[in-house]
VOGU-3710 file (C-alpha; in Angstrom, 3 decimals, decimal comma):
1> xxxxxxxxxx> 59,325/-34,000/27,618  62,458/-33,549/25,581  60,986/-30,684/23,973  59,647/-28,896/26,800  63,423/-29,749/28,663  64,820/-28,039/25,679  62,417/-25,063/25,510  63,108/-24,507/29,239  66,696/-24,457/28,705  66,450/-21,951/25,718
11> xxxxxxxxxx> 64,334/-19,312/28,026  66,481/-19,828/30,847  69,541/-18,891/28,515  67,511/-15,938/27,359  66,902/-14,962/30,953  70,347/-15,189/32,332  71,434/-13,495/28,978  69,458/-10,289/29,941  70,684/-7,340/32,239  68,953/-7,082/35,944
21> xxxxxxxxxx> 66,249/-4,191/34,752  65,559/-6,212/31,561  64,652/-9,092/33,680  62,374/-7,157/36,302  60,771/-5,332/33,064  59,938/-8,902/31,294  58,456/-10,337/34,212  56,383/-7,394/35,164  55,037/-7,876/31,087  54,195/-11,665/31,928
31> xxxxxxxxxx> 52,560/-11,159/35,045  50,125/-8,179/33,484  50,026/-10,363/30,393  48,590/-13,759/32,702  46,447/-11,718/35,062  44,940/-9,926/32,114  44,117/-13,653/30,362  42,536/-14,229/33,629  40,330/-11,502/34,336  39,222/-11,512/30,503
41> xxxxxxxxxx> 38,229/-15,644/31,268  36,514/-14,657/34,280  34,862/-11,998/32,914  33,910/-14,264/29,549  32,146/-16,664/32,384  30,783/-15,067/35,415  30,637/-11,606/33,291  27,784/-10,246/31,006  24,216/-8,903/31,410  21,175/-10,928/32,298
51> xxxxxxxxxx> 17,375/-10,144/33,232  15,661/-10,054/36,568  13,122/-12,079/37,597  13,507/-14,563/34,180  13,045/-12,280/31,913  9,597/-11,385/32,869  7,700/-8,155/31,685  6,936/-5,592/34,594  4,289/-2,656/34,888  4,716/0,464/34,203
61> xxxxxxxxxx> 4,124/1,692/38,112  6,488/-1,070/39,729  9,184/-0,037/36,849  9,038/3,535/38,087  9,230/2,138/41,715  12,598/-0,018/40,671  14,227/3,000/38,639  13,564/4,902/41,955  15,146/2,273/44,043  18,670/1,653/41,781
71> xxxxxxxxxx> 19,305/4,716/41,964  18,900/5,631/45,224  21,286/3,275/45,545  23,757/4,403/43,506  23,443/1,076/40,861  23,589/2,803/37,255  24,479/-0,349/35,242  21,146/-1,630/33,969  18,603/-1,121/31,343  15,106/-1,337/30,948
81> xxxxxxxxxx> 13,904/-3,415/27,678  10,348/-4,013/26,470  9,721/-4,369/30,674  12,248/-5,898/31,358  15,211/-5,285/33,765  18,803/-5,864/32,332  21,654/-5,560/35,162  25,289/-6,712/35,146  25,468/-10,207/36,247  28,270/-9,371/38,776
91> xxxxxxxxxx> 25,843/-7,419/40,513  22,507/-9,018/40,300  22,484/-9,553/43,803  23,725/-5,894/44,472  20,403/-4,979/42,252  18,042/-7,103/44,400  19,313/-6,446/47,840  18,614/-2,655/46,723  14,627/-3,192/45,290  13,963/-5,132/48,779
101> xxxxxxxxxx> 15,060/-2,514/50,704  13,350/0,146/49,034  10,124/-2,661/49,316  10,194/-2,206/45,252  10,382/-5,809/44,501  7,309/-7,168/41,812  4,517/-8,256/43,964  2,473/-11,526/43,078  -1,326/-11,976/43,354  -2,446/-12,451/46,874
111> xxxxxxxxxx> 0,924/-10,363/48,287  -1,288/-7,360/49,153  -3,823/-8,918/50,245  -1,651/-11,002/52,963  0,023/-7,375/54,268  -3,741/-6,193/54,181  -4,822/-8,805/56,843  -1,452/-8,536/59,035  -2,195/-6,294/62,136  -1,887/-5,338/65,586
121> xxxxxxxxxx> -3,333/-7,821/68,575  -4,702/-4,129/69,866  -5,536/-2,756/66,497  -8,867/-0,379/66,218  -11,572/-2,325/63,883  -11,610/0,625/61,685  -7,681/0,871/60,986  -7,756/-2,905/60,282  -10,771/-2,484/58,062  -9,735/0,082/56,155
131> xxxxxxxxxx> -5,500/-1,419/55,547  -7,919/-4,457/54,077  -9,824/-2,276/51,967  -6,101/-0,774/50,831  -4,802/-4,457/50,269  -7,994/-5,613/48,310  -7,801/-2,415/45,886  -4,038/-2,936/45,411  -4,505/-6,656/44,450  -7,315/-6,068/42,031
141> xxxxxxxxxx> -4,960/-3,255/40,476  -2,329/-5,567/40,274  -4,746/-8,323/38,202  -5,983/-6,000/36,030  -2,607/-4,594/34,529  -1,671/-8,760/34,046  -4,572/-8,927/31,987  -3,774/-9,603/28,237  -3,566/-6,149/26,849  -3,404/-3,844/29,769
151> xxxxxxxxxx> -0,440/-1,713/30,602  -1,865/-0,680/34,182  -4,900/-0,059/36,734  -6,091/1,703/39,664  -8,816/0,561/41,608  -10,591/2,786/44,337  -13,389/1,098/46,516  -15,745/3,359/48,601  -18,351/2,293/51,089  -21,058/4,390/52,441
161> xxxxxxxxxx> -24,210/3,659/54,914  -27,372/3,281/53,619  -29,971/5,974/54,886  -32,780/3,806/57,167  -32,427/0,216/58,361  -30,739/-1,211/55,913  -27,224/-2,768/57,548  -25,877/-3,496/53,973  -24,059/-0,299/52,780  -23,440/0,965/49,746
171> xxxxxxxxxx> -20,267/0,122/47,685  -18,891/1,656/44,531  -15,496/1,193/42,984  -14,048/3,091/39,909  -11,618/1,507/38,154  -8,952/3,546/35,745  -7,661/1,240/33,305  -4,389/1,971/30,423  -4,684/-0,268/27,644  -0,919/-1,009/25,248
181> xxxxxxxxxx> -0,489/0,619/22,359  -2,941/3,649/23,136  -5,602/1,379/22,258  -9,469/1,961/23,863  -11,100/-0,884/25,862  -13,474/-2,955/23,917  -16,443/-4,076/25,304  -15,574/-7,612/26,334  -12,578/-5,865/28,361  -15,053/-3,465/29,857
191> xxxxxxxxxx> -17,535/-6,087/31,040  -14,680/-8,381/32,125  -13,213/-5,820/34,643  -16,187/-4,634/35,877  -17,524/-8,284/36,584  -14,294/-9,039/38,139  -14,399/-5,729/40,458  -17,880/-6,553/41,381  -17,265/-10,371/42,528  -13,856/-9,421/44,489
201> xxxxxxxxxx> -16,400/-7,264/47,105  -18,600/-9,015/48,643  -22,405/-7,140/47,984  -21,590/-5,297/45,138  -22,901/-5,212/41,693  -21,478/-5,027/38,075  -23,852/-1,556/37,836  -21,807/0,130/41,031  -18,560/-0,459/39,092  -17,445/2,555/36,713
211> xxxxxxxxxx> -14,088/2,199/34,305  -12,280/5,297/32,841  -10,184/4,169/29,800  -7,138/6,385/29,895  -7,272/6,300/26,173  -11,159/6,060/25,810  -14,286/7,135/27,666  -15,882/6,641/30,914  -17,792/3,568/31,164  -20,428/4,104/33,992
221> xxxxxxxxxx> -22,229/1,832/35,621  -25,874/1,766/36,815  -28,639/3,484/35,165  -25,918/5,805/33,631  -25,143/3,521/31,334  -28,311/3,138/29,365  -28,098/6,931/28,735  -26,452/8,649/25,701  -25,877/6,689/22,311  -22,923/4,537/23,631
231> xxxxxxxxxx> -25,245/3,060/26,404  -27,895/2,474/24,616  -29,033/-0,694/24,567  -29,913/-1,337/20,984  -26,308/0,791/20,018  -24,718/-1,780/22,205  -26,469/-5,120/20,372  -25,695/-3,810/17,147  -22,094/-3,131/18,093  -21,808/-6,713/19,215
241> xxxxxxxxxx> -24,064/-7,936/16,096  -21,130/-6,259/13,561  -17,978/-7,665/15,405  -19,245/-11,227/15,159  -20,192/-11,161/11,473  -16,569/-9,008/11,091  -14,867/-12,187/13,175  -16,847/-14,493/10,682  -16,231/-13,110/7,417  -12,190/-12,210/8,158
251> xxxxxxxxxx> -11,746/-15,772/9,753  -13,575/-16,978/6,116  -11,344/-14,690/4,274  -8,145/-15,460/6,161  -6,180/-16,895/3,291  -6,452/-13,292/1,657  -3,587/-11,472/3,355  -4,455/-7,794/4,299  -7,819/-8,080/3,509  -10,194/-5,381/5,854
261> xxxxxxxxxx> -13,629/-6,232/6,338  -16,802/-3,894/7,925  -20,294/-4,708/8,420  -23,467/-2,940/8,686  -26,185/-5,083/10,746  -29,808/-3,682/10,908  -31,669/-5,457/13,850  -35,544/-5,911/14,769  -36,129/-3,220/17,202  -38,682/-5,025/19,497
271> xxxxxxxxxx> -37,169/-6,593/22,762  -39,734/-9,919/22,040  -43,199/-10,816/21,259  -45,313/-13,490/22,165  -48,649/-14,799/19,812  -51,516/-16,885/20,111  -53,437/-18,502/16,921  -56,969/-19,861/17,638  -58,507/-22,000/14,219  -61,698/-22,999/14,562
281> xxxxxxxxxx> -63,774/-26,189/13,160  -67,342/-25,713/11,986  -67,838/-29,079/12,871  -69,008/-29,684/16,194  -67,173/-32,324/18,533  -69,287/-33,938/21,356  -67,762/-33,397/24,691  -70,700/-34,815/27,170  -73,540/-37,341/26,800  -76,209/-37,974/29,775
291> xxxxxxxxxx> -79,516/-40,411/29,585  -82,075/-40,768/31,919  -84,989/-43,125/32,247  -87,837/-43,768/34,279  -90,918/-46,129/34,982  -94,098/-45,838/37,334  -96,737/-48,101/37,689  -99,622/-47,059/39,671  -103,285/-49,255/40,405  -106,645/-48,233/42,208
301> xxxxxxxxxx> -108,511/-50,478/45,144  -111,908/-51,562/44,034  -115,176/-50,113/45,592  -116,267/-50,717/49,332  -120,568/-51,464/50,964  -122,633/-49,177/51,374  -122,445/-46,377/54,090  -124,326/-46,429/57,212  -123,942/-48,710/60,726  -126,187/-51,389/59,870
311> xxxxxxxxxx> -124,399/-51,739/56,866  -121,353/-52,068/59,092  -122,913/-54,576/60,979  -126,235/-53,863/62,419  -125,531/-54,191/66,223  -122,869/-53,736/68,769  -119,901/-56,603/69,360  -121,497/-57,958/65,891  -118,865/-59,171/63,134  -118,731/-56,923/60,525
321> xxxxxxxxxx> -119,340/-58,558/57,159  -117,888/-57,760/53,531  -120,123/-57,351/51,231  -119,529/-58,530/47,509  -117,088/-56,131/45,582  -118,941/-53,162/43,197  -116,082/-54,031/40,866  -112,230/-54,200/40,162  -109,588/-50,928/40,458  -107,525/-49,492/38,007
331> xxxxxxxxxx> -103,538/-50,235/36,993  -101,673/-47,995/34,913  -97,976/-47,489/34,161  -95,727/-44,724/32,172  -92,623/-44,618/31,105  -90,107/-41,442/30,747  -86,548/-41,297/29,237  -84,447/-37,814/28,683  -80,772/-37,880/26,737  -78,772/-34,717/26,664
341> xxxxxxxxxx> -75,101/-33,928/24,847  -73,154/-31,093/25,392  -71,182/-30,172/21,947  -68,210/-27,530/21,270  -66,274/-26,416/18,540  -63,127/-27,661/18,045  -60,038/-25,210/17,656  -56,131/-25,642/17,499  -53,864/-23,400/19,118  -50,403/-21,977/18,152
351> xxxxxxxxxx> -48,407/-19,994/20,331  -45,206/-18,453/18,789  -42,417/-16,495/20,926  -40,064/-14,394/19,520  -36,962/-12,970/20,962  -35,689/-8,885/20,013  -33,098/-7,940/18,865  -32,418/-10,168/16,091  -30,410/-9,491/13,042  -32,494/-8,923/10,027
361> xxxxxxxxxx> -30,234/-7,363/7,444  -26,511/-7,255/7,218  -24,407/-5,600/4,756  -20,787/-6,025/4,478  -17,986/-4,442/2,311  -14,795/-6,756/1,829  -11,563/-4,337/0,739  -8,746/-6,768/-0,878  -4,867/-5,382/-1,627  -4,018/-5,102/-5,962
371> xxxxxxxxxx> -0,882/-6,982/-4,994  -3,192/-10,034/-4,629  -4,249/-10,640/-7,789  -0,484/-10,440/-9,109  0,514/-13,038/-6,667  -2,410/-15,144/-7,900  -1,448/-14,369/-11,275  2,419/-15,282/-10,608  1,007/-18,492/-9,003  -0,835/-19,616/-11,837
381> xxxxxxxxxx> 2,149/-18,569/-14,187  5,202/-19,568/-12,509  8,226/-18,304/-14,349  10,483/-21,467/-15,307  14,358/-21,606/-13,836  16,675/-19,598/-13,780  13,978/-17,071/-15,982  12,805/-14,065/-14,550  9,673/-13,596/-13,198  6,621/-12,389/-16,250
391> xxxxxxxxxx> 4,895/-9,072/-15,210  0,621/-9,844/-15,879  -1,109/-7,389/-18,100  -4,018/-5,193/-17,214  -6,313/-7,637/-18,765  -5,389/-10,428/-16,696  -5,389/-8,608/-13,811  -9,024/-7,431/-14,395  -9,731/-11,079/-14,646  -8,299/-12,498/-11,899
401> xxxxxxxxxx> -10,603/-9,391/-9,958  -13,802/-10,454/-11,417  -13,116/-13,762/-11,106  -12,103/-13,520/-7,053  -14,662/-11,025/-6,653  -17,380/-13,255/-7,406  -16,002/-16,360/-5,052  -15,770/-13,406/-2,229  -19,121/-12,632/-2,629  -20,704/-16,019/-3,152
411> xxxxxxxxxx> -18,734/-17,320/0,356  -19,824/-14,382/2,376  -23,116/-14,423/1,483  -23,712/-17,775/3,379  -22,308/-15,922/6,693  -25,502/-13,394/6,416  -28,495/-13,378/8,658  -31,519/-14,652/6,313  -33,443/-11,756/4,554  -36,247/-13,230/3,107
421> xxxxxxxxxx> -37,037/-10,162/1,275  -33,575/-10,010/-0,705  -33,817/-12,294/-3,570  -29,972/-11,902/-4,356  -28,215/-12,374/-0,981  -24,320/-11,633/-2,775  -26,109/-7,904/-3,393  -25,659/-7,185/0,102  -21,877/-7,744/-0,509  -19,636/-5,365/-1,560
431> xxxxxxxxxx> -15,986/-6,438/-2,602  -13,609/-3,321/-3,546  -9,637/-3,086/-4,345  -7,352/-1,245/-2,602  -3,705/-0,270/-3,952  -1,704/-1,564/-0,670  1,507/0,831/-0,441  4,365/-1,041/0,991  5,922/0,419/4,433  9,541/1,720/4,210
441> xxxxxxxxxx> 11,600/-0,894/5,493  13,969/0,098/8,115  17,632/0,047/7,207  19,794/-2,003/8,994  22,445/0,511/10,573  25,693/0,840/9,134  28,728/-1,024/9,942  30,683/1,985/11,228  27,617/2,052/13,665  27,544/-0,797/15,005
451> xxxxxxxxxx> 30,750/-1,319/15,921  30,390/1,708/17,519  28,143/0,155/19,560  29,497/-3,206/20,281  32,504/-1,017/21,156  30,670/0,815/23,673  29,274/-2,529/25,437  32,670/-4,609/25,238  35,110/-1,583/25,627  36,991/-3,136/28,662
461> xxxxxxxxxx> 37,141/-6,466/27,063  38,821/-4,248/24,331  40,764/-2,686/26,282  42,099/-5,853/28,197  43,378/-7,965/25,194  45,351/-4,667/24,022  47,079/-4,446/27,061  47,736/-8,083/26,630  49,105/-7,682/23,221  50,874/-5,046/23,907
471> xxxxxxxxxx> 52,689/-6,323/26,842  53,403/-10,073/24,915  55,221/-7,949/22,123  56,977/-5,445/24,401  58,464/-8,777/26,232  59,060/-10,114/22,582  60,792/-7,334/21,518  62,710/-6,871/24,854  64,249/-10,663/24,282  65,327/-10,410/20,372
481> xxxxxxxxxx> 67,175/-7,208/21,807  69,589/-9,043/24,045  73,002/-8,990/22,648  73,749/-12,273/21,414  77,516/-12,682/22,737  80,370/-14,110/20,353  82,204/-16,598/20,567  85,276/-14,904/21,552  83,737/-12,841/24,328  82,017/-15,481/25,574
491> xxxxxxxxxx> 85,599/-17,569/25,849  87,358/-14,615/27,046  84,427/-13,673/29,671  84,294/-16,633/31,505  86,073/-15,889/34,959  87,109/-17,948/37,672  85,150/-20,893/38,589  82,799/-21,552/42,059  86,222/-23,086/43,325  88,377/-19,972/41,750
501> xxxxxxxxxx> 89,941/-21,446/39,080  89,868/-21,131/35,394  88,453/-23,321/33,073  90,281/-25,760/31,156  90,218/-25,930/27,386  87,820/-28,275/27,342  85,440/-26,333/29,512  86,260/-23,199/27,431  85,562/-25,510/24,001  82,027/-26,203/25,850
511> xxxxxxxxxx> 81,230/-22,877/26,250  81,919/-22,079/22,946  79,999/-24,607/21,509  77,020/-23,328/23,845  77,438/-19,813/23,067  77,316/-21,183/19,206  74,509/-22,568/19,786  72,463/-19,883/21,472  73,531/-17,224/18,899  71,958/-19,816/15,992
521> xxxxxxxxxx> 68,533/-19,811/17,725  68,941/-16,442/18,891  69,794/-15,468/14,878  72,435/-13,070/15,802  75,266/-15,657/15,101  75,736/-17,253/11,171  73,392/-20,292/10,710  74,869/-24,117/10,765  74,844/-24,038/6,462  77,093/-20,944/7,169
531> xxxxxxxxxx> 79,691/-22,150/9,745  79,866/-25,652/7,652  80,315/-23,529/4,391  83,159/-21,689/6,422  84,654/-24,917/7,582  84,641/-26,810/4,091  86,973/-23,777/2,816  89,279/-23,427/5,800  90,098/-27,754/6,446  88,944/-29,111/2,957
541> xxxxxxxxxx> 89,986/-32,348/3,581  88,607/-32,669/7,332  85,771/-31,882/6,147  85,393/-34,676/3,597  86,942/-36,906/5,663  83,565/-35,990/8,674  81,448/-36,265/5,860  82,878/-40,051/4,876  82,589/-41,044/8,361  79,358/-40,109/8,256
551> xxxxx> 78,023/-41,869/5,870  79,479/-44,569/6,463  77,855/-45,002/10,063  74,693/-44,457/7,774  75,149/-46,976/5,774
//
């Protein structure tokens, strides 16, 4: 506290020392000097650029919409990076109070189609129809350009009766799609969109969906897109064939940097066959066996009298009488059994099924950078430390090709579709070199350049601590160029006291001493070595005689 007390006391002398304009000029300085430390603090905090919505990317279309509505209202401070939306951080909410009035704000899936479905209590059928049709094709747009790899989308659905009785009508939708980069649309992209388009209306199908690649072709849908050599179906299995075996053999290759791979893939033409194969067995396999068997025994009566009425009897109401038997009948009995097998040949079937569109030969040519095989050669001859690194010769080079060459083709020769009538599978690999040319790297830019542009960004921060350093040495200079008063004038200037008297000589020997002492820190006035130098010569012996006293109460 002493301190402080005592640096207090040494302004305050400064302050009363100074004439009334000096005083209103130094305290103007401090107060621009202070408020200038405190906007620059504020600023450092609460100042500064930040991104909208987290940093998230934007389309292209709802960039255009934002750009439209900053300026419309009047808000010139941001900047548009990689999709993003930079604005001062002062006036982020200045930025977003301006995109929702201009309804510009990024819309989320399922936004549209909420607006889409909000109507009228007395809205016509048709109006509310079609703003849900409007709703549905902006949300599918929207989806589409958030797909990995698409900058942005249209959709446009159309709906049309059916000629007849049918009540289900007919619904097409043509989707135009901008892929990043100025890339085309693959296939898998294709058939995603268009199976995505076709399950977000209800009744329509993948074929009524056509896609127009802004940097491709047309992709129509229907019987369309069997036509022409793109649609073909066999063009199209082939295509799809090639890019899996490419996938394959570049995931197999991966530790080979900048290695390029193509394939050629031959397939079996026929969609599918099915076959039957019947062998027969000359030998004859019983399927049925039936016997039958049957006996019959059959006898004969023996002979009766002789004929006539008396031999009946003779008479009326007489008792017939039986004559002795001519002789005895007959008995015989036959026997008849039947057995009867039914045989076949016997035969084994086989029935094979094939499917079409198979692969049945595959070549593939593997291209592999000349700075590889002096990286492998540097690996295998590491230079020892603090030696510089040993440049191969051509001989080792050629080597280290033949040598990787053969591994290449020997591992991608068990990705290949079996061929049984290629002996040598690695001859339907082909493994060439390539001289890789390394891209220009871009410079850095110079220092002049970017301080340039850091000026530019942080020119009022600049511009701030210059007026602060400017006004802290103006006030400096304005106190060392206070007249430091002498001792004399300072005696001879003191005038009547608050009561109106004059001061005694002990008030006068006071303000002497004070003056003394403000011209030493001051440095106007001679230091303390130069007044006790001056003292020793005029009083000698009062001198010696402080200095003994002194050390005395030191001691």
């Amino acid at each position: 506290m002493d301190f402080l007390n005592k640096a207090f006391a040494q302004i305050n002398d400064l302050f009363r020392s100074m004439t009334p304009g000096g005083r209103i000029t130094a305290g103007l300085l401090l107060v621009v000097a202070v408020v200038s430390v405190g906007y620059l603090f504020q600023s450092q905090v609460a100042g500064g650029d930040e991104y909208l919505f987290s940093g998230e990317s934007i389309p292209t279309p709802t960039l255009q919409k934002m750009e439209g509505a900053f300026g419309k209202a009047g808000l010139n401070g941001f900047t548009i990076e990689g999709g993003r939306v930079k604005v001062p951080r002062a006036q982020r909410a200045a930025y977003l109070a301006a995109l929702a009035d201009a309804k510009a704000l990024p819309t989320n899936p399922g936004d549209k189609r909420r607006e889409g479905s909000e109507g009228g209590l007395f809205e016509p059928p048709n109006a509310r129809a079609e703003r849900a049709r409007l709703g549905k094709e902006e949300e599918l747009s929207l989806v589409i350009s958030n797909m990995k790899g698409i900058d942005r989308a249209s959709v446009i659905i159309d709906m049309q009766a059916r000629p007849g009785l049918s009540l289900a009508p007919l619904q097409t939708a043509s989707v135009s799609v901008q892929a990043i980069g100025g890339v085309p649309l693959d296939d898998d992209q294709v058939d995603k969109i268009r199976h995505y388009v076709a399950a977000s209306v209800a009744g329509m199908k993948p074929e009524n969906v056509t896609i127009a690649d802004s940097n491709g072709r047309i992709h129509p849908g229907g019987d369309a897109d069997r036509g022409g050599p793109d649609g073909d179906p066999y063009a199209r299995a082939v295509r799809k064939a090639e890019e899996s075996l490419n996938t394959k053999v570049r995931n197999a290759l991966s530790y080979i940097p900048k290695i390029t791979v193509d394939s050629a893939v031959t397939l079996d033409r026929e969609k599918g066959s099915r076959s039957v194969e019947v062998k027969n067995d000359p030998k004859p396999v019983p399927v049925r066996t039936s016997e039958n068997s049957r006996t019959s025994n059959r006898e004969s009566a023996s002979s009766g009298g002789a004929p006539g009425f008396q031999a009946q009897g003779g008479g009326a109401n007489q008792p017939a009488s039986l004559g002795a038997s001519g002789g005895k009948g007959s008995n015989e009995t036959s026997d008849e059994s039947k057995t009867e097998q039914v045989n076949v040949i016997s035969s084994t079937s086989t029935e094979k099924e094939t499917f079409g569109l198979t692969p049945k030969l595959a070549k593939v040519s593997v291209g592999i950078p000349a700075s590889y095989y002096d990286k492998v050669w540097q690996g295998r001859n590491p230079a020892k430390e603090g030696e510089e690194p040993k440049k191969p010769d051509q001989a080792a080079i050629d080597k280290i090709r033949e040598e990787i060459s053969k591994d290449v083709r020997g591992h991608v020769a068990t990705l290949l579709p079996s061929a049984p009538e290629v002996k040598d599978p690695t001859s339907l690999v082909t493994v060439t070199t390539f001289q890789d040319i390394k891209a220009t790297e871009i410079q850095a830019p110079a220092a002049t350049q970017r301080a340039l542009t850091w000026l530019g960004q942080n020119w009022p921060m600049v511009a701030m601590v210059g007026l602060v350093l400017f006004s802290l040495s103006m006030l400096r200079s304005m106190l060392r160029s206070v007249p430091a008063p002498s001792v004399e004038s300072t005696a001879v200037s003191m005038r009547v006291t608050a009561a109106g008297q004059k001061p005694t000589e002990s008030e006068k020997e006071v303000e002497v001493t004070a003056a003394r002492r403000l011209n030493r820190m001051t440095g106007k006035g001679p230091s303390l070595r130069d007044e006790l130098s001056e003292f020793v010569k005029e009083d000698p012996d009062s001198a010696a005689n402080i200095l003994r006293s002194w050390i005395g109460q030191m001691n």
